[in-house]
Steps between C-alpha positions, in 0.01 A plus 500: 500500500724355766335476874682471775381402856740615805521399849664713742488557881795680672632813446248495142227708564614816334554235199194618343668892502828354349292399198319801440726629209346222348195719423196336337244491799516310851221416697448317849215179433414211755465202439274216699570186558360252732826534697426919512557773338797615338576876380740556206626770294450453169722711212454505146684630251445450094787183547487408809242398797626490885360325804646618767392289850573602858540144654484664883194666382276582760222772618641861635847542561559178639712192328416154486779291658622249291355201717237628446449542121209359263727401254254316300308841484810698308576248283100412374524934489843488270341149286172749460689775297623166248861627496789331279700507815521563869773699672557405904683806673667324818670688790776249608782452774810379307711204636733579170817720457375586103181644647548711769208789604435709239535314191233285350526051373307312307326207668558131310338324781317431797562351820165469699454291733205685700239285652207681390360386131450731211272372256194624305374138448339392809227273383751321256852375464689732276856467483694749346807481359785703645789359342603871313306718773605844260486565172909529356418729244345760760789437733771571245318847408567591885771438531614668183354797632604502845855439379504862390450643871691231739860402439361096559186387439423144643253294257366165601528596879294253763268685690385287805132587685438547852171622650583805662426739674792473713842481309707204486750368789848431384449143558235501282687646232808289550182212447429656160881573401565141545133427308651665197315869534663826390266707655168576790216614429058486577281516230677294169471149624076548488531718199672255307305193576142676399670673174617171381129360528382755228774422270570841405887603498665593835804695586633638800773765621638492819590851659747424795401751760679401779765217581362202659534452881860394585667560124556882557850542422712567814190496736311197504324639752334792326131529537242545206275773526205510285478870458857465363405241324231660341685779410775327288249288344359839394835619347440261234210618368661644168642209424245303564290726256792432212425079544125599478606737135737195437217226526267713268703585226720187440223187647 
């Protein structure tokens, strides 16, 4: 039975409803960890098992900001259900002309440079490798699948990590540009690091939800909104589902 752990955060809540022809059964669990609590949705079917994780989970109808996030909570949550793979879900501003807002990239890399340390080995040196950060296999079977919903589907896309909450001054993302990134985001730079200390397979879609500030095309000056934001990230729902379908049937 394949199992399959996902990671979302913007524009992904309704993900659970996009998976409900599914059928089989789907329940809501938490799970504690000396970091907090975590609750999941958990669907199984007679071939497949889901985890599907909220990463701005948070009490009522509020949402944790991404500075904000107990990373090392989701990811002991998602190592818990002892899946053969984890999916990240990453809302992204795009510095690229081959992934403008609205279409979706697979991530090859990392560029994090944040101050704060991820680690779940505090009391010891472990270093992990992070030479290959996701799994090839994984990231060929998105990008298979997205290819049949996007005219160009970037694979092997470098996703740089900033801290949020506020979005990203142009200088700062003519910094990155010049760093090598592809693309902005909040949460994957964290998720990455902790997911490579369990060892279990990682891969990671990038859904480009807005343009980064200053590369909007004819008006550099645009603004980001998040509710906009938010709302194209949710556009991509469906085809975020297919990657998920993708991942379970061919992995």
């Amino acid at each position: 039975m394949a199992r399959l752990a996902v990671i979302s955060g913007t524009g992904m809540s309704a993900l659970a409803d996009e998976l409900l022809d599914f059928g089989g059964t789907q329940n809501t669990i938490r799970v504690d960890s000396k970091w907090g609590q975590v609750p999941c949705i958990v669907i199984k079917t007679k071939r497949h098992s889901i985890l599907l994780l909220d990463r701005h989970h948070c009490e009522g109808d509020a949402r944790t900001p991404p500075h904000e996030i107990e990373h090392r909570a989701n990811i002991h949550a998602a190592k818990s259900f002892t899946p053969n793979l984890i999916l990240s879900v990453n809302s992204v501003g795009s510095m690229i002309e081959e992934l403008p807002p609205g279409n979706i990239g697979v991530a090859g890399d990392v560029l994090d440079l944040a101050v704060r340390p991820w680690t779940f080995h505090d009391d010891d040196a472990i270093h992990a490798d992070r030479t290959s950060i996701f799994d090839r296999n994984a990231s060929l079977i998105c990008s298979n699948s997205l290819s049949n919903s996007q005219e160009t589907t970037p694979i092997g896309i470098i996703v740089a990590q900033c801290v949020g909450p506020q979005f990203e001054s142009p200088a700062e993302i003519d910094a990155l540009v010049r760093l090598g990134a592809d693309v902005v985001g909040m949460t994957l730079g964290p998720e990455s690091r902790l997911i490579a200390e369990t060892g279990i397979p990682h891969v990671a879609i990038s859904c480009s939800s807005n343009w980064a500030a200053g590369r909007t095309p004819g008006d550099p000056s645009a603004e980001i909104d998040h509710h906009a934001v938010d709302a194209m990230a949710a556009t991509l729902r469906a085809r975020v589902k297919d990657c998920i379908i993708a991942l379970l049937d061919n992995y």
